[in-house]
C-alpha positions as a Markdown table, in Angstrom:
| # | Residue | x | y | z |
|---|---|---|---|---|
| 1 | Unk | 25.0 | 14.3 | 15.2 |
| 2 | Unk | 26.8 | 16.5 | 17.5 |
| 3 | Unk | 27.5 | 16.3 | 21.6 |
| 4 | Unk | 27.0 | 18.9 | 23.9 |
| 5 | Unk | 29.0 | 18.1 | 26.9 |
| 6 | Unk | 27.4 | 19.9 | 30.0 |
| 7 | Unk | 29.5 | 20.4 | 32.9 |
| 8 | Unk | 28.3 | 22.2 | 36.0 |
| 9 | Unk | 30.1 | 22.8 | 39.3 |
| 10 | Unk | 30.9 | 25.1 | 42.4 |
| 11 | Unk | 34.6 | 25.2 | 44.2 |
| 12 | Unk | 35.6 | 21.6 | 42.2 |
| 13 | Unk | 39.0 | 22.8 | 41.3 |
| 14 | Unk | 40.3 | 19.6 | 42.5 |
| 15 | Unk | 38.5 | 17.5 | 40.1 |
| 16 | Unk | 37.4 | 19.6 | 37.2 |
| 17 | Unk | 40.7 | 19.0 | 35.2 |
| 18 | Unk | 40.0 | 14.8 | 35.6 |
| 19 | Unk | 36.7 | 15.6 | 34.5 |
| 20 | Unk | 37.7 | 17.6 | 31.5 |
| 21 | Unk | 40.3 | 14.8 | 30.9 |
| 22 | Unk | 38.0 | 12.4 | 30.5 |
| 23 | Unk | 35.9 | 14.0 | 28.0 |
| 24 | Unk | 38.7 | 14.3 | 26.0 |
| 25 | Unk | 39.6 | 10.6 | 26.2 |
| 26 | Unk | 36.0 | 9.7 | 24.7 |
| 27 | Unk | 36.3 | 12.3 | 21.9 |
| 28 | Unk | 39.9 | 11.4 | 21.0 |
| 29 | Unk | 38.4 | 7.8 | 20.8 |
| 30 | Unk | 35.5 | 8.3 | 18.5 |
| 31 | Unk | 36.1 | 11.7 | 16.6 |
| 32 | Unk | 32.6 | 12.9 | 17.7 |
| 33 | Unk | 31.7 | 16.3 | 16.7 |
| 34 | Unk | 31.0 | 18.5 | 20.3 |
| 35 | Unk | 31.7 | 20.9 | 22.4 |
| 36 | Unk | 32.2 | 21.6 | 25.9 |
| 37 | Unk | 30.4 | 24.4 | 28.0 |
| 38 | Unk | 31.2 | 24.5 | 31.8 |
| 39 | Unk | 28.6 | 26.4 | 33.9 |
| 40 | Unk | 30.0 | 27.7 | 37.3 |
| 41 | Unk | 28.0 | 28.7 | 40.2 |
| 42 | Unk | 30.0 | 31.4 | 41.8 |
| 43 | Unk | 33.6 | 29.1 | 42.2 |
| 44 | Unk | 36.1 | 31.1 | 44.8 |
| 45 | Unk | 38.9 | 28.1 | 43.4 |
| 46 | Unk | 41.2 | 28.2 | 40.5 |
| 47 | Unk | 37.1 | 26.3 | 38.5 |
| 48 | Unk | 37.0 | 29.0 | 35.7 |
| 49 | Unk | 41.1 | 29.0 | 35.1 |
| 50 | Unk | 41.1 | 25.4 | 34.5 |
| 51 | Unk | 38.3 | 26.1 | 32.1 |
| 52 | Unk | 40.0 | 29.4 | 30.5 |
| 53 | Unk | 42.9 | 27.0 | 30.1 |
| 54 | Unk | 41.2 | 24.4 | 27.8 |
| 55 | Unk | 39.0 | 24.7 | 24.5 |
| 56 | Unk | 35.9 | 25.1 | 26.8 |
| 57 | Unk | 32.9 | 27.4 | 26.4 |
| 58 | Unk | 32.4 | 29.2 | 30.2 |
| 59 | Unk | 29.4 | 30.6 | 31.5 |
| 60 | Unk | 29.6 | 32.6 | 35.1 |
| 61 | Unk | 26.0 | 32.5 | 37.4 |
| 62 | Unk | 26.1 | 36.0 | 38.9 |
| 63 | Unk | 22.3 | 35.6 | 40.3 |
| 64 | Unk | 20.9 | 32.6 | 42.1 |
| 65 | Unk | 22.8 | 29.5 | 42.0 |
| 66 | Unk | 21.7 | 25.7 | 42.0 |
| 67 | Unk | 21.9 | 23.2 | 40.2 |
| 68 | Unk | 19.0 | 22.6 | 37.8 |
| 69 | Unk | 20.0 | 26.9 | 36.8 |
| 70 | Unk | 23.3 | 25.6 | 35.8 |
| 71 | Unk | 21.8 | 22.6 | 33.6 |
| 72 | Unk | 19.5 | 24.8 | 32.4 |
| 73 | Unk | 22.0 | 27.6 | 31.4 |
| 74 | Unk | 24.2 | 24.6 | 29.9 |
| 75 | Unk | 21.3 | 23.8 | 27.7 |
| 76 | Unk | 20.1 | 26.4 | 26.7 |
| 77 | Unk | 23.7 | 27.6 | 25.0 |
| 78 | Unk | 24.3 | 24.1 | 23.6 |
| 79 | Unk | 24.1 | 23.6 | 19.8 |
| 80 | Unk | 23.9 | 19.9 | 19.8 |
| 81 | Unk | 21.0 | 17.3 | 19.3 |
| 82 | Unk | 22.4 | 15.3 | 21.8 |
| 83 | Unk | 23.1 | 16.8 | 25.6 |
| 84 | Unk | 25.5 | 14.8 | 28.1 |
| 85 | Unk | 25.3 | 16.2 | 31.6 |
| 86 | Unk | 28.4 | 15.8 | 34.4 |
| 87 | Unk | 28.9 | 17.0 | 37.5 |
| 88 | Unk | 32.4 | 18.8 | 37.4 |
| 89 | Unk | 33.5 | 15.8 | 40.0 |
| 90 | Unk | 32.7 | 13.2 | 37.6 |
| 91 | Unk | 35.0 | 11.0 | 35.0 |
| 92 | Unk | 32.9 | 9.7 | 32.3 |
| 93 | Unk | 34.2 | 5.8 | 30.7 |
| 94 | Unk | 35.3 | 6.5 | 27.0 |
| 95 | Unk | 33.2 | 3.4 | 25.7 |
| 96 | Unk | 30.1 | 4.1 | 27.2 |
| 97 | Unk | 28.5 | 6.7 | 24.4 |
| 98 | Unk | 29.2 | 4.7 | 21.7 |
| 99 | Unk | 27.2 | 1.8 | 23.8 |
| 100 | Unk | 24.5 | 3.9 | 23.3 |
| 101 | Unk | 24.6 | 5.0 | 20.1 |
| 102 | Unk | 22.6 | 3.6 | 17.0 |
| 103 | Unk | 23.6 | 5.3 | 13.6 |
| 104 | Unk | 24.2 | 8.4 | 15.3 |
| 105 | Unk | 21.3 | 8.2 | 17.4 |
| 106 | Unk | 20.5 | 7.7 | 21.1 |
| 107 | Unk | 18.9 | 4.3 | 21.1 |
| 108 | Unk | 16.7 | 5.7 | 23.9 |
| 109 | Unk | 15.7 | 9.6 | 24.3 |
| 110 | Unk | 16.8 | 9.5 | 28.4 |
| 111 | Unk | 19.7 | 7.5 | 29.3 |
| 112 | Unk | 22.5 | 7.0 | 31.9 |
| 113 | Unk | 24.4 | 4.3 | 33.4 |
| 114 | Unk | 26.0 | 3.0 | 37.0 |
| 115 | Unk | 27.9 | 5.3 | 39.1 |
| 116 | Unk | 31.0 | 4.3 | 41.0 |
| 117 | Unk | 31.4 | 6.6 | 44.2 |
| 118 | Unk | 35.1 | 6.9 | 45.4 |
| 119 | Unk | 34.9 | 8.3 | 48.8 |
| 120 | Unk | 36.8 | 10.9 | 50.8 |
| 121 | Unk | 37.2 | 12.5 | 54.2 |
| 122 | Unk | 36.4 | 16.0 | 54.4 |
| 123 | Unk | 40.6 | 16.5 | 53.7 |
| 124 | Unk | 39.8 | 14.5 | 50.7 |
| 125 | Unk | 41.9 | 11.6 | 52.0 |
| 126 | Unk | 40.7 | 8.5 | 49.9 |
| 127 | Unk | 38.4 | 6.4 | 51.9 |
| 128 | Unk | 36.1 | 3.6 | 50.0 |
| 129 | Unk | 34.6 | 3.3 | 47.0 |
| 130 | Unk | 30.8 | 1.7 | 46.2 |
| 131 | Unk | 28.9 | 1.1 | 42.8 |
| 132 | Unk | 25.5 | 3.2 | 43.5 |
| 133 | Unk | 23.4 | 1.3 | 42.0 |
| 134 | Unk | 23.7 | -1.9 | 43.7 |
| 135 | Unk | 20.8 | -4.2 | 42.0 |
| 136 | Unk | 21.1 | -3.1 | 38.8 |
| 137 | Unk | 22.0 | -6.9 | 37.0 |
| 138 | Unk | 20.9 | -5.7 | 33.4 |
| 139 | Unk | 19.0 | -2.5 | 31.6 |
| 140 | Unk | 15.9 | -1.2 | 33.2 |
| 141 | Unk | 13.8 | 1.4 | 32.6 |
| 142 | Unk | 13.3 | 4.2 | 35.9 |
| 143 | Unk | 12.2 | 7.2 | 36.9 |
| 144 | Unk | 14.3 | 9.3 | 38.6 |
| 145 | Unk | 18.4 | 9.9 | 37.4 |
| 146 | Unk | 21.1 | 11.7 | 39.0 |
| 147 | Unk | 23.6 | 14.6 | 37.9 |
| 148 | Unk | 24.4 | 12.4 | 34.9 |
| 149 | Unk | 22.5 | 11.4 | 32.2 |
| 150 | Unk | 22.4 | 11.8 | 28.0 |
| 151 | Unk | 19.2 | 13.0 | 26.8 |
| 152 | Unk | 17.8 | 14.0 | 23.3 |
| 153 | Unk | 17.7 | 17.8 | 23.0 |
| 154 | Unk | 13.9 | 17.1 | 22.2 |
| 155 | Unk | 12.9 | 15.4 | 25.6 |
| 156 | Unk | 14.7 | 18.2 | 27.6 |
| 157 | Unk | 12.9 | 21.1 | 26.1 |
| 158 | Unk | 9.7 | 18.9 | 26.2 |
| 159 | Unk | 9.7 | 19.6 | 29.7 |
| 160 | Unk | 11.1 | 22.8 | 29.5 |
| 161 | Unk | 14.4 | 21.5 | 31.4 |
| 162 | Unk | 14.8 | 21.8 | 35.0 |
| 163 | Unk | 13.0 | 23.2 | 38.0 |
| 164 | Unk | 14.6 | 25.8 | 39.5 |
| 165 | Unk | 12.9 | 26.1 | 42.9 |
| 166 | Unk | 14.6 | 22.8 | 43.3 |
| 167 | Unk | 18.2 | 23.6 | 44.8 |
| 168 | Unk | 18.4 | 20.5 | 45.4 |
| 169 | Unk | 16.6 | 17.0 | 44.1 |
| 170 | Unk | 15.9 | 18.6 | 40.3 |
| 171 | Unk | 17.1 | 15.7 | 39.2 |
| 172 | Unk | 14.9 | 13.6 | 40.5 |
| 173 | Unk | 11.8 | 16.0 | 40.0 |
| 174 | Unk | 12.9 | 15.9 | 36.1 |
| 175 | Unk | 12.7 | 12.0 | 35.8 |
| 176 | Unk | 9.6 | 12.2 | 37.7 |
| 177 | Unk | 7.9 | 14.2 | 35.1 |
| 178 | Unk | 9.9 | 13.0 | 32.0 |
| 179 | Unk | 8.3 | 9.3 | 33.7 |
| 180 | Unk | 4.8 | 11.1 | 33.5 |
| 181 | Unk | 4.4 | 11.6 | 30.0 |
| 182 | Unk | 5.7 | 8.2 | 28.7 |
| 183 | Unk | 9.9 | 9.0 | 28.9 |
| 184 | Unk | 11.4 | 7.0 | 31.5 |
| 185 | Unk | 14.9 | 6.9 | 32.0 |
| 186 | Unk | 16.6 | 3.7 | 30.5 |
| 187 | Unk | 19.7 | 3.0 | 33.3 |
| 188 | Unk | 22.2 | 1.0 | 31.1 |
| 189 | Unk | 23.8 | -2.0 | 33.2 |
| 190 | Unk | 27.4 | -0.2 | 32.5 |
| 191 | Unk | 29.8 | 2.2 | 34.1 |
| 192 | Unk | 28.6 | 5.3 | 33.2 |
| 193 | Unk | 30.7 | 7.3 | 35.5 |
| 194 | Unk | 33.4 | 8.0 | 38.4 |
| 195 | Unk | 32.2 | 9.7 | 41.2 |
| 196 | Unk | 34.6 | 11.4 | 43.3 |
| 197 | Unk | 33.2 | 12.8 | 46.4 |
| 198 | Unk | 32.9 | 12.9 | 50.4 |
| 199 | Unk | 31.3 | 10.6 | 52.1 |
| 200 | Unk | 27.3 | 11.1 | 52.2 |
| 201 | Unk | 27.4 | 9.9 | 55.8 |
| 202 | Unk | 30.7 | 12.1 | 56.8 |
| 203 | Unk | 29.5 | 14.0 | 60.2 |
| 204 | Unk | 30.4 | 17.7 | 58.8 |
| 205 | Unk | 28.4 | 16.9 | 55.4 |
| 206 | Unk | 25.5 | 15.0 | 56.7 |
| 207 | Unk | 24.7 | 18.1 | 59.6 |
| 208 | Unk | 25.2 | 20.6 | 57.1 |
| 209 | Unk | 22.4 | 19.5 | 54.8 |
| 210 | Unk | 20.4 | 18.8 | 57.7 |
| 211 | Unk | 20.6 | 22.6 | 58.7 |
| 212 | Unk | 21.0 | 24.6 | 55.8 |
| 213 | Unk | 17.3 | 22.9 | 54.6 |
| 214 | Unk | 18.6 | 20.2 | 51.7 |
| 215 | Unk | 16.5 | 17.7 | 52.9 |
| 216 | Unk | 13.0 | 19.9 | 52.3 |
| 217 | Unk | 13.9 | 19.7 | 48.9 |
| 218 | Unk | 14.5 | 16.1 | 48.7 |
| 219 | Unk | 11.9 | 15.2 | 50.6 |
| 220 | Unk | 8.5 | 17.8 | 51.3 |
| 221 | Unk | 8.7 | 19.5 | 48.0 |
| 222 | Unk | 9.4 | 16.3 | 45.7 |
| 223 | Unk | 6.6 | 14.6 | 47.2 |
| 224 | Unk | 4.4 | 17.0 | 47.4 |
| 225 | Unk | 5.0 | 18.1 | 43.6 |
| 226 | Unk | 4.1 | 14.1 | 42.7 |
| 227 | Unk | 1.9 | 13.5 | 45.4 |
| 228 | Unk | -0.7 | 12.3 | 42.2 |
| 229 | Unk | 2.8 | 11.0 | 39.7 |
| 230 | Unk | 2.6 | 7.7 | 40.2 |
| 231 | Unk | 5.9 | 6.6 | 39.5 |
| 232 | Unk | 6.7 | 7.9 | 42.8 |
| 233 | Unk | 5.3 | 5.7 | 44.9 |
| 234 | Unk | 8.2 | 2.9 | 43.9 |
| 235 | Unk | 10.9 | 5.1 | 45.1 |
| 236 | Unk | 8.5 | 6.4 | 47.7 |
| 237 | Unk | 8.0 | 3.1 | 49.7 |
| 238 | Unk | 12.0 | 2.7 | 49.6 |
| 239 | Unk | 13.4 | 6.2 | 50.5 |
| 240 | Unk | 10.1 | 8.0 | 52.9 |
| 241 | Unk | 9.1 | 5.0 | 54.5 |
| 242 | Unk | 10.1 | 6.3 | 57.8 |
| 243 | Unk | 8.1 | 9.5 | 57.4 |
| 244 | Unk | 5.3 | 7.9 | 56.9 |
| 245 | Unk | 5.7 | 5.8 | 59.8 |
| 246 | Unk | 6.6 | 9.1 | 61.5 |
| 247 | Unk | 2.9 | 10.6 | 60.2 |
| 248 | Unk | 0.5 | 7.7 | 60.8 |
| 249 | Unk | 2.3 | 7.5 | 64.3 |
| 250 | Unk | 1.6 | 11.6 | 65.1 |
| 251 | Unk | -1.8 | 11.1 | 64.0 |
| 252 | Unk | -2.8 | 8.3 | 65.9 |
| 253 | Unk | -1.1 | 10.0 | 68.9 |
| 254 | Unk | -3.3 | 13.2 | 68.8 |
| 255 | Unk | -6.6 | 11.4 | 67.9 |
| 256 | Unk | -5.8 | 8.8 | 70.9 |
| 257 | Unk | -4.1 | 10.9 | 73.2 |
| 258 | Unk | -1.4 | 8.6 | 73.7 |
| 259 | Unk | 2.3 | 9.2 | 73.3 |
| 260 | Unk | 3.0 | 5.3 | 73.0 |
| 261 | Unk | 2.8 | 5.2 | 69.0 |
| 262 | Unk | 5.8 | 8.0 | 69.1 |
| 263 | Unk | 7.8 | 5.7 | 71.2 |
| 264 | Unk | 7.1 | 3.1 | 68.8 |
| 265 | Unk | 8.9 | 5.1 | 65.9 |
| 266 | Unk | 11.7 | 5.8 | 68.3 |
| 267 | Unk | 12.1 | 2.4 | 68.4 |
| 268 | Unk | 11.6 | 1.6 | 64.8 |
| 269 | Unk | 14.1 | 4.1 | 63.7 |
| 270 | Unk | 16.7 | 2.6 | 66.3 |
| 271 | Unk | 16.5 | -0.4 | 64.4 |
| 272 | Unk | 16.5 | 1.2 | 61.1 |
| 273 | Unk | 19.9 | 3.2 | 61.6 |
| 274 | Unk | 21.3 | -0.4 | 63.1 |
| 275 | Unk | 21.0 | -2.0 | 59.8 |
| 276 | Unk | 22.6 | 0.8 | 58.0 |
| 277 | Unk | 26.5 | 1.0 | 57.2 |
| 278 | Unk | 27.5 | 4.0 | 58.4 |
| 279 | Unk | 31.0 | 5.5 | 59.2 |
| 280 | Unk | 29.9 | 8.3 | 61.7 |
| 281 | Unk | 28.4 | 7.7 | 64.9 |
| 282 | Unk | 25.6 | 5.9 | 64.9 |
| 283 | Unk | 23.8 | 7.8 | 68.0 |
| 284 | Unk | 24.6 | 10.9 | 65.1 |
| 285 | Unk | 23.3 | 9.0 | 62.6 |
| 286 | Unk | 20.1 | 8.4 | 64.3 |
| 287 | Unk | 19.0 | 11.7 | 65.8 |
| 288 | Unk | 20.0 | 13.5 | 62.6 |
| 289 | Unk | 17.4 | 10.6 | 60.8 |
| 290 | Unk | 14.9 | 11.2 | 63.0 |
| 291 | Unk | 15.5 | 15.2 | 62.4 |
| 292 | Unk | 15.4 | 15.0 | 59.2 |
| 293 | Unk | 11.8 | 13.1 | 59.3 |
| 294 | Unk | 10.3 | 15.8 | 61.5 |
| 295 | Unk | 11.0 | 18.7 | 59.5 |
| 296 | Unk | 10.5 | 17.0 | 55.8 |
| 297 | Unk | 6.8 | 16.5 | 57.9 |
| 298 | Unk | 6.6 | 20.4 | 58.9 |
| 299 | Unk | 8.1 | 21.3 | 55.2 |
| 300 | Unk | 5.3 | 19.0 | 53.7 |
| 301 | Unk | 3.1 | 21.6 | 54.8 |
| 302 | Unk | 5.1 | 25.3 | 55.3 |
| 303 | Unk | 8.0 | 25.0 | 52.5 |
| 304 | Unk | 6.6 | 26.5 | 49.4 |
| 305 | Unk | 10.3 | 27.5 | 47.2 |
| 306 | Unk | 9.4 | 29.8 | 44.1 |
| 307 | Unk | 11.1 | 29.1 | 40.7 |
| 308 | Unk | 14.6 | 31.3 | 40.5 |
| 309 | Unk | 15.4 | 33.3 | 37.6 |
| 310 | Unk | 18.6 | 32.1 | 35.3 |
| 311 | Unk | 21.5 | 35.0 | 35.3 |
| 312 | Unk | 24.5 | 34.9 | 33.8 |
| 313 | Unk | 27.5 | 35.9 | 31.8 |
| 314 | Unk | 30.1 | 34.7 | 29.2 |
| 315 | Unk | 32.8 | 34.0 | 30.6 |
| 316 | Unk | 35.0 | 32.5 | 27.3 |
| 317 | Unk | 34.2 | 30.8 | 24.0 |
């Protein structure tokens, strides 16, 4: 058996080193045989010095750069049967590969664990910190993942990796189609990971991926690629809800001429966003919401993202 450690990242100078740390910690532990590869996307930090620093094969995006190019790249150079994926601001828990492990072998092909998010300002001032996954009581199987996950180097070419019209959602899109031909993801009730990251609700975040088009990729293109995937339509009825209250309320607007059924989903969103915690503003929260509903709708139809071509160089072995 060996482990290919996968670690992708952009500008995450900050945590990179805690990242690598960590890695080290679980292979100190358990004398696995591995290696390291970091793939950077274009870092303007001190990313690929930290790496230079360390015993860690570097690879250097000079085209296009997301992340499902970057997991891709990190696979494609691998050399072992078994591929663990981290974001570059992500500790991984020493014990939990081992948990996982069965004579060597991954006791499932597609695996991963709970995520603890420690929140930050945008000065990275330490703010909160939440477990994700906040029903998970014991093992399940599911169908979508995150940035982190251990997978058999089997299932990833099986699917030929990564989508890389996705720039962002491609991990969701590959546990969609890993779901669709019989390889869920099994989510182990066990820390997986650290998370270290700024707020998802922080006002300067949540605008920017309003307005540089994020939320067409997590919302019109993954639906519309499983629009007939059924394992969807679990996550759907959580997550789009409120654009499908948003459609059904346009349509029956235009076909009766009234504007009352729009009013209605004004409302329904104001009660949506009052249930919510959030730590901005909640008139922010809600127009942004309500923004992001109308043009996932107009990118259901318009937003059609072609698959980007993986360049790249050495950087160090």
């Amino acid at each position: 058996m060996k482990l290919s450690f996968i670690i992708i990242g952009k500008n995450e100078g900050k945590t990179l080193k805690m990242c690598i740390d960590s890695i080290d910690l679980v292979i100190n532990k358990y004398k696995y045989d591995y290696e390291i590869i970091y793939v950077d996307s274009k870092s303007k930090d001190n990313s690929l010095e930290i790496c230079n620093s360390n015993n860690i094969k570097t690879y250097k995006i000079t085209g296009d750069c997301n992340a499902a190019i970057a997991r891709n790249i990190g696979a494609l150079e691998s050399k072992g049967n078994i591929l663990c994926f981290l974001d570059a601001d992500m500790e991984i828990e020493v014990d939990f590969i081992d948990s996982i492990l069965n004579n060597n072998k991954l006791i499932h092909p597609f695996v991963s664990g709970q995520l603890k998010n420690l929140f930050y300002d945008e000065n990275w001032n330490y703010l909160s910190e939440d477990y994700l996954h906040k029903n998970l009581n014991k093992d399940s199987y599911q169908y979508t993942t995150g940035g982190y996950f251990i997978i058999n180097r089997e299932a990833w070419f099986l699917v030929n990796g990564m989508k890389t019209k996705f720039r962002r959602s491609q991990d969701i899109d590959f546990g969609l189609r890993l779901s669709n031909i019989g390889i869920p993801l099994l989510r182990k009730n066990r820390l997986f990971v650290k998370h270290h990251t700024i707020a998802y609700n922080d006002k300067s975040r949540m605008w920017k991926m309003l307005f540089d088009g994020s939320n067409l990729y997590s919302n019109s293109l993954i639906i519309r690629e499983h629009l007939f995937n059924k394992f969807l339509y679990p996550s759907f009825l959580r997550k789009y809800y409120s654009l499908l209250v948003l459609f059904f309320c346009i349509i029956i607007s235009i076909t009766s001429g009234n504007i009352l059924p729009i009013i209605f989903y004004l409302f329904f969103m104001c009660i949506k966003v009052s249930k919510q915690k959030i730590s901005t503003n909640y008139l922010n929260q809600l127009i942004n919401q309500i923004l992001i509903d109308f043009t996932s709708l107009i990118g259901l139809i318009i937003f059609h993202p072609k698959n980007k071509n993986e360049k790249y160089i050495k950087e160090k072995s």
